[in-house]
N, CA, C and O atoms as a GROMACS GRO file, in nm:
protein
  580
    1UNK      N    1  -0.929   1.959   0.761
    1UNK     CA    2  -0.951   1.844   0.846
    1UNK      C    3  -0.840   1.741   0.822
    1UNK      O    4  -0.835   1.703   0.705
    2UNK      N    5  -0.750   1.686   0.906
    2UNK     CA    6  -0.649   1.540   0.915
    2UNK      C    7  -0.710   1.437   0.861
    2UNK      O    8  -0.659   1.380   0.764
    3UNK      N    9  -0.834   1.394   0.916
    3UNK     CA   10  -0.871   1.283   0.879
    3UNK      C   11  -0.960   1.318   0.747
    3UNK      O   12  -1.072   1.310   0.798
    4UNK      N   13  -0.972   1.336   0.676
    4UNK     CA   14  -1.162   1.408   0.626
    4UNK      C   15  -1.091   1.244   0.494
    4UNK      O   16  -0.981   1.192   0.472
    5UNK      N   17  -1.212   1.229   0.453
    5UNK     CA   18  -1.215   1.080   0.348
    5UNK      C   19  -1.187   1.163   0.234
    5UNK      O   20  -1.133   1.083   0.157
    6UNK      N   21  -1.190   1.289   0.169
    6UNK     CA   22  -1.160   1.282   0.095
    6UNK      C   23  -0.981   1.289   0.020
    6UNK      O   24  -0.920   1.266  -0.084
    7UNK      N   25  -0.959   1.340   0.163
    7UNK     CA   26  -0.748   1.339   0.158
    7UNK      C   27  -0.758   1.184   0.150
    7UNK      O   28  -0.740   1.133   0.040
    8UNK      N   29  -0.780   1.117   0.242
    8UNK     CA   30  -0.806   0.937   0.215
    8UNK      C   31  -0.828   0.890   0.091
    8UNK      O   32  -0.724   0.833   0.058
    9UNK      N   33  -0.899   0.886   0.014
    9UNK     CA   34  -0.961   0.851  -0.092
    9UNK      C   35  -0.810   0.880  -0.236
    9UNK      O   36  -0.772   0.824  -0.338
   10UNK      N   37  -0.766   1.020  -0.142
   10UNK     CA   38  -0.672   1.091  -0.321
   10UNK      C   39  -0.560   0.993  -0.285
   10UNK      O   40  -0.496   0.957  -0.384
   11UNK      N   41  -0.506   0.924  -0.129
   11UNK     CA   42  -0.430   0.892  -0.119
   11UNK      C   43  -0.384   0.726  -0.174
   11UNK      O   44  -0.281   0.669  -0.211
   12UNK      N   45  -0.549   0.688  -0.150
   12UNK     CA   46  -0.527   0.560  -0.207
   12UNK      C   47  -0.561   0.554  -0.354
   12UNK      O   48  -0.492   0.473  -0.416
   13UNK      N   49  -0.612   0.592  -0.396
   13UNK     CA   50  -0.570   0.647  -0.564
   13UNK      C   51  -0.440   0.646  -0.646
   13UNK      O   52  -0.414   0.593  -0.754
   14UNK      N   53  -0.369   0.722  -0.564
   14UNK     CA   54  -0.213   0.714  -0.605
   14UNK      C   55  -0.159   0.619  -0.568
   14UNK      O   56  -0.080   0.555  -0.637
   15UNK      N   57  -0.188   0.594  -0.465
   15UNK     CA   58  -0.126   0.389  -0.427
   15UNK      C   59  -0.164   0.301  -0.478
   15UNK      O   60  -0.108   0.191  -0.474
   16UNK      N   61  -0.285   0.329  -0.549
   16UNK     CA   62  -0.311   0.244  -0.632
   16UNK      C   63  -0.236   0.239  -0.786
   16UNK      O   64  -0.217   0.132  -0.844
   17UNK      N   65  -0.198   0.366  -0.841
   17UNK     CA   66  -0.165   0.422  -0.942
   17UNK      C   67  -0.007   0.369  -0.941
   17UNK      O   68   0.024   0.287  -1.028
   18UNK      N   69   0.094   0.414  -0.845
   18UNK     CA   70   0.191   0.347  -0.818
   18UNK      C   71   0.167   0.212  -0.785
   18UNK      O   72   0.277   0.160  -0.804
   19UNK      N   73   0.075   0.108  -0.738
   19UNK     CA   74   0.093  -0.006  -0.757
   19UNK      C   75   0.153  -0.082  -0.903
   19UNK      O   76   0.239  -0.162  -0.941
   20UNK      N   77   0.014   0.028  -0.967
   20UNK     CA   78  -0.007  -0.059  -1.126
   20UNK      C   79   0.146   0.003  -1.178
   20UNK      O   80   0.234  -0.075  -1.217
   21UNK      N   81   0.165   0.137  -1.175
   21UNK     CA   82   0.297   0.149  -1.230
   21UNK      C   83   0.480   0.048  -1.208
   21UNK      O   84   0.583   0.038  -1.274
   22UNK      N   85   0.440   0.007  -1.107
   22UNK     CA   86   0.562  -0.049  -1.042
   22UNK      C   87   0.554  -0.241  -1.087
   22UNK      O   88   0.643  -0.325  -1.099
   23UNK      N   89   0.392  -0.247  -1.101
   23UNK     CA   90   0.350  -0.395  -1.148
   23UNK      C   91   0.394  -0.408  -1.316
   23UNK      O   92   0.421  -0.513  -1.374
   24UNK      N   93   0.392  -0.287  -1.368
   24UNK     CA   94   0.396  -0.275  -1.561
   24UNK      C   95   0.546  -0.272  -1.542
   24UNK      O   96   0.614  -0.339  -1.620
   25UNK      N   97   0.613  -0.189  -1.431
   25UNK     CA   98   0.776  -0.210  -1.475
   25UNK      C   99   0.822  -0.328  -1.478
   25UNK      O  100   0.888  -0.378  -1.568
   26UNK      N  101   0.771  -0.398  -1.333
   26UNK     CA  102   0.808  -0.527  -1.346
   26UNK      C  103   0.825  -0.597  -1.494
   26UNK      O  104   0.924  -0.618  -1.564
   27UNK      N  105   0.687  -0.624  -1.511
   27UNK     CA  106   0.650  -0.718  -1.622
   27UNK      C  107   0.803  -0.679  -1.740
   27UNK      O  108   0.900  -0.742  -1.782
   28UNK      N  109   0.748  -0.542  -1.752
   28UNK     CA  110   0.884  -0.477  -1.860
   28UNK      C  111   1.005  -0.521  -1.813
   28UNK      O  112   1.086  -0.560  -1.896
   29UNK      N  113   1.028  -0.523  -1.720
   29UNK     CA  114   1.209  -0.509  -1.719
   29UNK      C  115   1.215  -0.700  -1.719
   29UNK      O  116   1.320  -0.761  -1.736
   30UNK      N  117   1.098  -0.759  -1.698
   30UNK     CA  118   1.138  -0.907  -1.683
   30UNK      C  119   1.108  -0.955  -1.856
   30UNK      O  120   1.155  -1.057  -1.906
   31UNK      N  121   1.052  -0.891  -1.900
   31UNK     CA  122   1.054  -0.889  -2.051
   31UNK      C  123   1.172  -0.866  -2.110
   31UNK      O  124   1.182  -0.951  -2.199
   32UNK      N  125   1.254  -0.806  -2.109
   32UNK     CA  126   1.422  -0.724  -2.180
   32UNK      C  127   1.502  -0.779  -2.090
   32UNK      O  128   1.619  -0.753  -2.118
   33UNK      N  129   1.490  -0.850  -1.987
   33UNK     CA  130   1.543  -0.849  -1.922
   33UNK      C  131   1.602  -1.023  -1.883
   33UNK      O  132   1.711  -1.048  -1.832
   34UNK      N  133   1.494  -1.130  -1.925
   34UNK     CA  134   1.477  -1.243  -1.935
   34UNK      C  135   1.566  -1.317  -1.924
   34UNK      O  136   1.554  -1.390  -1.826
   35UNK      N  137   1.672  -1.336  -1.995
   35UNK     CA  138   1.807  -1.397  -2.004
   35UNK      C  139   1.934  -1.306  -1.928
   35UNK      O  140   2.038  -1.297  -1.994
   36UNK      N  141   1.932  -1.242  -1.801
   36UNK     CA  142   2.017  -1.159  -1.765
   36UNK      C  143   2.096  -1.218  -1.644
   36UNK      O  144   2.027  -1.242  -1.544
   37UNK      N  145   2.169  -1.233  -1.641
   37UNK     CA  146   2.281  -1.352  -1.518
   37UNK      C  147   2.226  -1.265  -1.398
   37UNK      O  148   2.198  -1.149  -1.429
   38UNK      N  149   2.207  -1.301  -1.264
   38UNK     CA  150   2.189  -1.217  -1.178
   38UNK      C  151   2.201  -1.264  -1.034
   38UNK      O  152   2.132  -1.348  -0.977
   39UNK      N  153   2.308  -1.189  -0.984
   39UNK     CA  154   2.410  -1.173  -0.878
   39UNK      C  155   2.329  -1.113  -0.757
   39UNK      O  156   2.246  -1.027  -0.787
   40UNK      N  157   2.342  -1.147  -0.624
   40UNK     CA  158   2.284  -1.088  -0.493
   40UNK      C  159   2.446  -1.140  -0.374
   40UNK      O  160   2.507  -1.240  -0.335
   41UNK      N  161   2.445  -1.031  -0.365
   41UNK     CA  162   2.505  -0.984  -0.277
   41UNK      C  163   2.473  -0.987  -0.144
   41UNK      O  164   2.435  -0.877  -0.105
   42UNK      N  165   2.474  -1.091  -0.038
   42UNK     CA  166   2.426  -1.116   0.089
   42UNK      C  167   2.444  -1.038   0.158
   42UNK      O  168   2.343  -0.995   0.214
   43UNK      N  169   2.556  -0.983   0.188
   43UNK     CA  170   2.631  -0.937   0.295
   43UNK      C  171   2.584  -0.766   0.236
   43UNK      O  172   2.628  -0.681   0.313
   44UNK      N  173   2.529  -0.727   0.154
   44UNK     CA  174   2.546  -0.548   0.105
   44UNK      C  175   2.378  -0.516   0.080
   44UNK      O  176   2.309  -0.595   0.014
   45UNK      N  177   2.337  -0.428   0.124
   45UNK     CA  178   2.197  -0.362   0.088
   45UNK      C  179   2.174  -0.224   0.041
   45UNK      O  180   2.233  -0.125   0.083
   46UNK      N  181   2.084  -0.227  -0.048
   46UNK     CA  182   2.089  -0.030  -0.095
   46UNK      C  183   2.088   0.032   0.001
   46UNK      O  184   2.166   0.123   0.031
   47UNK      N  185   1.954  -0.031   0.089
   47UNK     CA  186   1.912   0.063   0.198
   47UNK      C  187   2.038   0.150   0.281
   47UNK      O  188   2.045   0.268   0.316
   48UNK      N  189   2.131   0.039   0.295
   48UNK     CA  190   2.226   0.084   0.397
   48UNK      C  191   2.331   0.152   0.360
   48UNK      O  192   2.383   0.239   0.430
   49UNK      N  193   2.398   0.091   0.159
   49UNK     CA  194   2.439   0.201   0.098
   49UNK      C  195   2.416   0.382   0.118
   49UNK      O  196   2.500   0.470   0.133
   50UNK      N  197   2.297   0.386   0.112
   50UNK     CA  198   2.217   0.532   0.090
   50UNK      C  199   2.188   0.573   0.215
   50UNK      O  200   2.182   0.696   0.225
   51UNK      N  201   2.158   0.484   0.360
   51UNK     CA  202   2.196   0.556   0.461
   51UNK      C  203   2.377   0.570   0.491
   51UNK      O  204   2.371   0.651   0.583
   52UNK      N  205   2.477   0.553   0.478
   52UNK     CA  206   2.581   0.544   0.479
   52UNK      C  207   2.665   0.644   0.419
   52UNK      O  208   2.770   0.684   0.470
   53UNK      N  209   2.587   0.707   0.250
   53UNK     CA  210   2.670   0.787   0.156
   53UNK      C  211   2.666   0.907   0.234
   53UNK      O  212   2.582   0.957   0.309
   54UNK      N  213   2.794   0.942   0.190
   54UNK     CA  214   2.847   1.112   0.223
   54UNK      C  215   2.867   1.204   0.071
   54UNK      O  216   2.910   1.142  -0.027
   55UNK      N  217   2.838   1.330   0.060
   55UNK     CA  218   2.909   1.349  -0.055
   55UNK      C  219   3.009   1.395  -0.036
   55UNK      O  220   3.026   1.485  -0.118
   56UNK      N  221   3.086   1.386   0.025
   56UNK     CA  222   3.244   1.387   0.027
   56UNK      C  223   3.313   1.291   0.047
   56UNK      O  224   3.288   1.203   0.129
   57UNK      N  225   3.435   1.297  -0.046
   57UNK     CA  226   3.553   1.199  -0.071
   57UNK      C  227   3.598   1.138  -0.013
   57UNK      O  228   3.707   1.190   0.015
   58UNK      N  229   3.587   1.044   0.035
   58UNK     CA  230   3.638   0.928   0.172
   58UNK      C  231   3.795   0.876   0.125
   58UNK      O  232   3.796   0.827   0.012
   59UNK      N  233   3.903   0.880   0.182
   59UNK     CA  234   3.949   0.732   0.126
   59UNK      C  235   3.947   0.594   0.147
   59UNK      O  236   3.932   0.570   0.267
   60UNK      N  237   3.957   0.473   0.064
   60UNK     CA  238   3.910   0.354   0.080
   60UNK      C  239   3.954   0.323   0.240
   60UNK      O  240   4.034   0.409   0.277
   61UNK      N  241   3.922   0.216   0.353
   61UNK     CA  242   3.970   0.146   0.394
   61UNK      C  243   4.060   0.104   0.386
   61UNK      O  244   4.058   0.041   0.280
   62UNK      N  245   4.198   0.088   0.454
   62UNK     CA  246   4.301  -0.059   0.403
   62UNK      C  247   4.231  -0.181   0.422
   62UNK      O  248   4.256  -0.255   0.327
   63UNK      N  249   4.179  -0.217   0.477
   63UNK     CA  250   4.154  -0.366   0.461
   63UNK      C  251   4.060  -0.363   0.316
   63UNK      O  252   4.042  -0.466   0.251
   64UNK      N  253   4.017  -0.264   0.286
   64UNK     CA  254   3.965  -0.304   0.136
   64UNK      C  255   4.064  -0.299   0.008
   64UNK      O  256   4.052  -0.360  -0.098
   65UNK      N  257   4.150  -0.222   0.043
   65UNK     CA  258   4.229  -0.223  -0.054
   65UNK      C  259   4.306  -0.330  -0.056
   65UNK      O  260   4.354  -0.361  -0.165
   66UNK      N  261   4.342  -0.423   0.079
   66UNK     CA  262   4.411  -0.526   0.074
   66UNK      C  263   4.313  -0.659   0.001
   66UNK      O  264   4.351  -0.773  -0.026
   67UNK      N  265   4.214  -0.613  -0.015
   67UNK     CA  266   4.157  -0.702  -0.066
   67UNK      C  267   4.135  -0.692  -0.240
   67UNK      O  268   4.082  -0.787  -0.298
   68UNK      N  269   4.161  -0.622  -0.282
   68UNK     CA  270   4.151  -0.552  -0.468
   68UNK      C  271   4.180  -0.718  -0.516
   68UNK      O  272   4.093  -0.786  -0.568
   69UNK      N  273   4.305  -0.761  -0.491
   69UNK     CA  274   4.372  -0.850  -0.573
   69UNK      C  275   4.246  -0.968  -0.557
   69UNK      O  276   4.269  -1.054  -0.642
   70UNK      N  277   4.156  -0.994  -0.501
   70UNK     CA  278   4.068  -1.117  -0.445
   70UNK      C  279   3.919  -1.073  -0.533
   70UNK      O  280   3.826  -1.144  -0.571
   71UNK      N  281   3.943  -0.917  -0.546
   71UNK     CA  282   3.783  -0.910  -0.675
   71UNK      C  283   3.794  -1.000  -0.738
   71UNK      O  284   3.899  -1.061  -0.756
   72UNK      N  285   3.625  -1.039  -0.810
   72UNK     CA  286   3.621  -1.122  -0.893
   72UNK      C  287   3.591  -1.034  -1.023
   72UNK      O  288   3.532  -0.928  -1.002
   73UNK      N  289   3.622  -1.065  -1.144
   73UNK     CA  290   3.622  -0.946  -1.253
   73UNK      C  291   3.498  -1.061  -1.368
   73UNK      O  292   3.474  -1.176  -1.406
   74UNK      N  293   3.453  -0.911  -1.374
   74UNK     CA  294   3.276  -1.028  -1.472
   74UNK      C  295   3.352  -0.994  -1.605
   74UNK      O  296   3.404  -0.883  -1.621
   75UNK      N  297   3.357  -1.113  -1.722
   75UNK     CA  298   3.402  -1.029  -1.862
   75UNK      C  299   3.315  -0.967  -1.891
   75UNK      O  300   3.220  -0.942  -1.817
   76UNK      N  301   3.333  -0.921  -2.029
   76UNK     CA  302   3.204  -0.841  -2.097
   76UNK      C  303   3.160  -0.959  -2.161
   76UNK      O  304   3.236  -1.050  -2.192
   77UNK      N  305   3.010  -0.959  -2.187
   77UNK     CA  306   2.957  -1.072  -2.277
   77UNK      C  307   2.807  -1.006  -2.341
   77UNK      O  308   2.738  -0.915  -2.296
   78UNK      N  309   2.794  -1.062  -2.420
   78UNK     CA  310   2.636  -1.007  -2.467
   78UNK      C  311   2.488  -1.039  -2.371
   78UNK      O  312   2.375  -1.022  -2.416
   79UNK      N  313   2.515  -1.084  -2.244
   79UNK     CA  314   2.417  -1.152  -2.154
   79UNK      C  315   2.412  -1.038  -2.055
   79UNK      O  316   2.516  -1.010  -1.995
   80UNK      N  317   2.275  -0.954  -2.029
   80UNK     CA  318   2.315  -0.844  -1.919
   80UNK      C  319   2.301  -0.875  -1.839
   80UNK      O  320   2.237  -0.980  -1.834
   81UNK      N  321   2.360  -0.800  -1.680
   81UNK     CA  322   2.424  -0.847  -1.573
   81UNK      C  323   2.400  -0.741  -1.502
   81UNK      O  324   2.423  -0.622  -1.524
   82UNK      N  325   2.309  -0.846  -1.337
   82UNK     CA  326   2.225  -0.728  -1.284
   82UNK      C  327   2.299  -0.808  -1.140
   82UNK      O  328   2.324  -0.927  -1.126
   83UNK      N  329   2.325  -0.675  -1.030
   83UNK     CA  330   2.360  -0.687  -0.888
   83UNK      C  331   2.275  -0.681  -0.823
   83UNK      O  332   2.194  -0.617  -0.891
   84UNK      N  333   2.216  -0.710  -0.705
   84UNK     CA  334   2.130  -0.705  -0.643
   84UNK      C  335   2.199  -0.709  -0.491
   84UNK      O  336   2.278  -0.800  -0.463
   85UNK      N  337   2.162  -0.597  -0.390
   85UNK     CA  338   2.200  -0.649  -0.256
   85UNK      C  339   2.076  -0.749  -0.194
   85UNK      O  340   1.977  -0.800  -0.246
   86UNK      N  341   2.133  -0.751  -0.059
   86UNK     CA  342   2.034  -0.851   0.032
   86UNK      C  343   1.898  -0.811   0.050
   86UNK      O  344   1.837  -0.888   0.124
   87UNK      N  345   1.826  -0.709   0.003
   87UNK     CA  346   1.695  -0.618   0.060
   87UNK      C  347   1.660  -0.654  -0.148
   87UNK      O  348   1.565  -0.590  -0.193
   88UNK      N  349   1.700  -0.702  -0.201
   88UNK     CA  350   1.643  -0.681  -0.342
   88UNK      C  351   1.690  -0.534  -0.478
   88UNK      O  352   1.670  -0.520  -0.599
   89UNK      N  353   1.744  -0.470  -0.394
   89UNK     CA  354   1.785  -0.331  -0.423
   89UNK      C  355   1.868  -0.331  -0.576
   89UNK      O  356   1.984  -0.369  -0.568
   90UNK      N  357   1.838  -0.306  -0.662
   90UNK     CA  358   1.894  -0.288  -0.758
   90UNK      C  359   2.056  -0.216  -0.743
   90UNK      O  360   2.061  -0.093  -0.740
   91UNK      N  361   2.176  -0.292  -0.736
   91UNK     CA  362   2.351  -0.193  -0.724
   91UNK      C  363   2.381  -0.190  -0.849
   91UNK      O  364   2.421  -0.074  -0.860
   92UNK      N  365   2.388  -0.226  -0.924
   92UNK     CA  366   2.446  -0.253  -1.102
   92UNK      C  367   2.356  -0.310  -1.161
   92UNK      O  368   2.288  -0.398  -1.108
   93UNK      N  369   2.342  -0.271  -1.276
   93UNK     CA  370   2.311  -0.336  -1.405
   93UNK      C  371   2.362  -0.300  -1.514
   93UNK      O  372   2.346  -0.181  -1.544
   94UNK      N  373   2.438  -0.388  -1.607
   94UNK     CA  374   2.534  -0.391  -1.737
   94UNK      C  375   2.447  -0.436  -1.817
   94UNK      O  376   2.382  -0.539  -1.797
   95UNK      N  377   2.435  -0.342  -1.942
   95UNK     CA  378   2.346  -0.429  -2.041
   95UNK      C  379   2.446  -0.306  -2.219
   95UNK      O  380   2.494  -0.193  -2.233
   96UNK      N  381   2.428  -0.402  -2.285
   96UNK     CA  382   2.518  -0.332  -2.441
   96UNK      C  383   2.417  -0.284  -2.484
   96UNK      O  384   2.301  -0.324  -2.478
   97UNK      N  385   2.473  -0.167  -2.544
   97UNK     CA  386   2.418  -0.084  -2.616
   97UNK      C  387   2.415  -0.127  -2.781
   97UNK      O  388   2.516  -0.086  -2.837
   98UNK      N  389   2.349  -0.180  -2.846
   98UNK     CA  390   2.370  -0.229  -2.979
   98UNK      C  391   2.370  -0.117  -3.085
   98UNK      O  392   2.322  -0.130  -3.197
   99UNK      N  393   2.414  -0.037  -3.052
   99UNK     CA  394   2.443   0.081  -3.215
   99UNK      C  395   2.620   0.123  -3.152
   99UNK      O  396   2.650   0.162  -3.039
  100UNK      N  397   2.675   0.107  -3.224
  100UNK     CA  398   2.792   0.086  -3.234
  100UNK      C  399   2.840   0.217  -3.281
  100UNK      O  400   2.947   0.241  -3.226
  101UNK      N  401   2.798   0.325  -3.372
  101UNK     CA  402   2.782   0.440  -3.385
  101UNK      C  403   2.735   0.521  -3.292
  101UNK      O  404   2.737   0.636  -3.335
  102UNK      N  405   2.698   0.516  -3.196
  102UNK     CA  406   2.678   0.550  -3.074
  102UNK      C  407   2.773   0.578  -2.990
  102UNK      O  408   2.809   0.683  -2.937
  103UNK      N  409   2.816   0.450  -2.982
  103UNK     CA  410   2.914   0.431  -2.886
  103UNK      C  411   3.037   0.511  -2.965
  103UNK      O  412   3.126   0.529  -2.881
  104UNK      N  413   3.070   0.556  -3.070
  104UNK     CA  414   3.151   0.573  -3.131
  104UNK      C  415   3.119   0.722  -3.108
  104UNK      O  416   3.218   0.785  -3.068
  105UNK      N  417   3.007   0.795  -3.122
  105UNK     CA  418   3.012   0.924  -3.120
  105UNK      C  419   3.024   0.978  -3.010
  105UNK      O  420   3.035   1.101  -3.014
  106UNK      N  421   3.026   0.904  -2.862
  106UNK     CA  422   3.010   0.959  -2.770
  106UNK      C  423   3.171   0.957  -2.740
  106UNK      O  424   3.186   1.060  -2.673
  107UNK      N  425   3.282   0.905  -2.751
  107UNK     CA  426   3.419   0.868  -2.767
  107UNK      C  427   3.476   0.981  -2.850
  107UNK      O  428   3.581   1.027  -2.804
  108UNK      N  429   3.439   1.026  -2.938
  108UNK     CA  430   3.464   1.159  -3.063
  108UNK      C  431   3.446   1.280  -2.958
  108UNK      O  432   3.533   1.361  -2.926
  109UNK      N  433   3.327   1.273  -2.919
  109UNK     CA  434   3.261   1.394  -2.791
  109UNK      C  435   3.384   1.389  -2.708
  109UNK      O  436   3.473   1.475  -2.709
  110UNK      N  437   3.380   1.269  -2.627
  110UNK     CA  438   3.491   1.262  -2.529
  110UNK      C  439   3.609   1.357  -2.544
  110UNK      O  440   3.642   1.454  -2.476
  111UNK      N  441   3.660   1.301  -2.651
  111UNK     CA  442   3.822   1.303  -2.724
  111UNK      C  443   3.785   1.446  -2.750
  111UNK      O  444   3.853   1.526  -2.685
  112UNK      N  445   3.673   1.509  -2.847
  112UNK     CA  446   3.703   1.675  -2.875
  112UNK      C  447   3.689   1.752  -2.716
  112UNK      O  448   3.753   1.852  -2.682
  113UNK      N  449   3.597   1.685  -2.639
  113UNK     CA  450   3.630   1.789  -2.467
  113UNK      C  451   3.739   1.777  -2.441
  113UNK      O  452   3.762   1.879  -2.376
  114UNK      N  453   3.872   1.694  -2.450
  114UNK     CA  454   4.020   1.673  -2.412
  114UNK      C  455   4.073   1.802  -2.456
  114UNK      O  456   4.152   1.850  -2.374
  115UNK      N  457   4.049   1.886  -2.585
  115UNK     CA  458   4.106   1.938  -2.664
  115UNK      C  459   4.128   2.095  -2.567
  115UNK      O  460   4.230   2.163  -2.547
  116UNK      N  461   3.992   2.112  -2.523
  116UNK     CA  462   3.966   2.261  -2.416
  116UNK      C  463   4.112   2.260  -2.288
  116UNK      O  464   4.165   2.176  -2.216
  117UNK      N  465   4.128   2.379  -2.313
  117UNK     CA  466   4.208   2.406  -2.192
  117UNK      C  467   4.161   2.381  -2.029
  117UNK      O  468   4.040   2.401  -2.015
  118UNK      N  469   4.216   2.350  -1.928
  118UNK     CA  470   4.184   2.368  -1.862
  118UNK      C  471   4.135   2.514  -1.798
  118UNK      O  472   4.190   2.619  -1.833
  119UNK      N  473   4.016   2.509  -1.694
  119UNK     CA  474   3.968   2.651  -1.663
  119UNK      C  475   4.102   2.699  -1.518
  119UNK      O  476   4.194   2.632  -1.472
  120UNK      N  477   4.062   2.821  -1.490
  120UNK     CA  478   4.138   2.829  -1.406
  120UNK      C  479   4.028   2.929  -1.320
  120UNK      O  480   4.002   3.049  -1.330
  121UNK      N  481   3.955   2.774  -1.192
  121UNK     CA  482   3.860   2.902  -1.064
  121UNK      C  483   3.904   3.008  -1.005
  121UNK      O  484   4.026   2.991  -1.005
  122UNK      N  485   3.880   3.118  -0.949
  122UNK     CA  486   3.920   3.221  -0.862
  122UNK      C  487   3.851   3.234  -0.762
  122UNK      O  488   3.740   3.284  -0.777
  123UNK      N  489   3.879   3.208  -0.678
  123UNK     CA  490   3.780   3.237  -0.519
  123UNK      C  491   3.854   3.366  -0.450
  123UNK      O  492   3.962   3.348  -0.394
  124UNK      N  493   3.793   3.502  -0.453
  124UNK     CA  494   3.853   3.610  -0.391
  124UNK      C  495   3.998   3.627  -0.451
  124UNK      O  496   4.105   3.638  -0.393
  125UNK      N  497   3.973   3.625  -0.563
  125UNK     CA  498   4.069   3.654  -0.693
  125UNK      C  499   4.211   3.622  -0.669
  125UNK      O  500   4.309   3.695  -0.681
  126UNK      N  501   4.199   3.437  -0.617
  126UNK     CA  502   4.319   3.404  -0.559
  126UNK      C  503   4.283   3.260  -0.695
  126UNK      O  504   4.171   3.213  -0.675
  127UNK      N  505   4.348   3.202  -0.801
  127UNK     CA  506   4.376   3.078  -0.878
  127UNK      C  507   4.373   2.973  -0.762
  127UNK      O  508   4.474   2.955  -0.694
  128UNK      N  509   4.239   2.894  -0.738
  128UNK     CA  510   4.234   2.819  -0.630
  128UNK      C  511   4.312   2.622  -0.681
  128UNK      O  512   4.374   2.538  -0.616
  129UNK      N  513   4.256   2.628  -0.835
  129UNK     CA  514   4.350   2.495  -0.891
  129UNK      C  515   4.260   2.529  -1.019
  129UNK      O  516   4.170   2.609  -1.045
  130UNK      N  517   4.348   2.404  -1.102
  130UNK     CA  518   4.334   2.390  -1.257
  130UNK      C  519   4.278   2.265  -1.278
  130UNK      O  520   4.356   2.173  -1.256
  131UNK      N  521   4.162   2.233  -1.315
  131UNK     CA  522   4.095   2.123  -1.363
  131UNK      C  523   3.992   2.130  -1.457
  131UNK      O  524   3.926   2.232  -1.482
  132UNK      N  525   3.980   2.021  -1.508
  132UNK     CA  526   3.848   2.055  -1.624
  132UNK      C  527   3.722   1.971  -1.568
  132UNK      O  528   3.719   1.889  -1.477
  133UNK      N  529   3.619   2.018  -1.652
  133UNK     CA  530   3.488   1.976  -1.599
  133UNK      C  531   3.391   1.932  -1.679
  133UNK      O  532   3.353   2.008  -1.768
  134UNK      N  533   3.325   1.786  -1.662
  134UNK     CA  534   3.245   1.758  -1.758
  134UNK      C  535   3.148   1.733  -1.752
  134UNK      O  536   3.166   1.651  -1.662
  135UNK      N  537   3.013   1.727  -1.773
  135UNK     CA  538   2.888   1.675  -1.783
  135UNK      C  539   2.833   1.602  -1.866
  135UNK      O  540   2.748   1.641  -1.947
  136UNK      N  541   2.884   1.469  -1.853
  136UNK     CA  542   2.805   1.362  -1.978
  136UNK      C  543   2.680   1.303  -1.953
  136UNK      O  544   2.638   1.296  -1.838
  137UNK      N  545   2.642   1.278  -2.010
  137UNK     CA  546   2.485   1.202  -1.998
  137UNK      C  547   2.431   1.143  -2.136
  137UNK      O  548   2.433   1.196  -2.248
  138UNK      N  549   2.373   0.996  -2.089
  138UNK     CA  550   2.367   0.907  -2.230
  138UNK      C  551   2.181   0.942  -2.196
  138UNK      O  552   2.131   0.945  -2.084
  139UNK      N  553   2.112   0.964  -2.317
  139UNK     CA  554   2.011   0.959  -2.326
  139UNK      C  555   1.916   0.864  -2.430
  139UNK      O  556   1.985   0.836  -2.527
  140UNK      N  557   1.809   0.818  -2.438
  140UNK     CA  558   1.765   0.717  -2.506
  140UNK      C  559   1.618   0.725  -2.476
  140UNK      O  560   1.566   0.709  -2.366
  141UNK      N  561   1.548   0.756  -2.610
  141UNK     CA  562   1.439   0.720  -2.645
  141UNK      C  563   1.350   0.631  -2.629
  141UNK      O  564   1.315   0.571  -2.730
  142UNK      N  565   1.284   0.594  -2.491
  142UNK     CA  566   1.202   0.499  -2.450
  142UNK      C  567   1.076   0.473  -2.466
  142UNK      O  568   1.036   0.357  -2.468
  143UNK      N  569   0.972   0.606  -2.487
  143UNK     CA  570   0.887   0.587  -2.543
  143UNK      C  571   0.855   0.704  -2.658
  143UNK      O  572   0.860   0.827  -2.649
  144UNK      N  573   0.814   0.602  -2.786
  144UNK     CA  574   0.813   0.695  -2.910
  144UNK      C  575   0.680   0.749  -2.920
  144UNK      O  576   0.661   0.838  -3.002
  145UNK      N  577   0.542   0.691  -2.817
  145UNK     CA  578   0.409   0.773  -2.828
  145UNK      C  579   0.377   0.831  -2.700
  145UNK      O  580   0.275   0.900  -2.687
   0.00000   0.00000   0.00000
């Protein structure tokens, strides 16, 4: 059945479930998050980002590139630093990583993948190009129970 109350019932359950979940992030991220400088972007929205992306390689605009020299450049500082477009959309957020050994081992990682040769693909056993390939990913322990 389309309508029958009990598809109804499971549906608002989970809307309810995602309410409370999305209400606890809040609270959390405005908790860690408290002292964080934060930038909105009028003119730019996720929404339209993500209708817009291609996964293929565009090149820039000229008129954007004529514009590089006019960025504004954020320093680094210990205060994290969140973008926001016009719809609320989360574009950036900068925040330090405080283990310093961390940051140090992932730089060691880096530097020993430099060391590998490049591969060499074959598509129909023709050397199509020479590049190397990496998969990094920072991971972090968020909840310990």
């Amino acid at each position: 059945m389309p309508h029958s109350n009990k598809i109804r019932a499971r549906k608002e359950r989970i809307k309810r479930t995602l309410q409370k979940r999305v209400s606890n992030l809040q609270a959390l991220s405005k908790k860690h998050l408290k002292d964080a400088q934060e930038i909105i972007l009028p003119d730019v929205s996720l929404g339209d980002l993500r209708r817009r992306f291609k996964p293929t390689h565009q090149p820039l605009h000229p008129a954007i590139i004529r514009k590089v020299p006019k960025f504004i450049r954020m320093p680094s500082t210990l205060q994290p630093l969140m973008i926001r477009g016009s719809d609320n959309g989360l574009l950036v957020c900068r925040a330090r990583i405080n283990h310093p050994d961390l940051i140090q081992r992932l730089s060691d990682s880096i530097d020993f993948l430099d060391k590998y040769p490049p591969k060499h693909y074959k598509f129909k056993g023709i050397n199509r190009s020479e590049y190397k390939t990496r998969h990094l990913g920072i991971w972090s322990a968020y909840m310990k129970v």
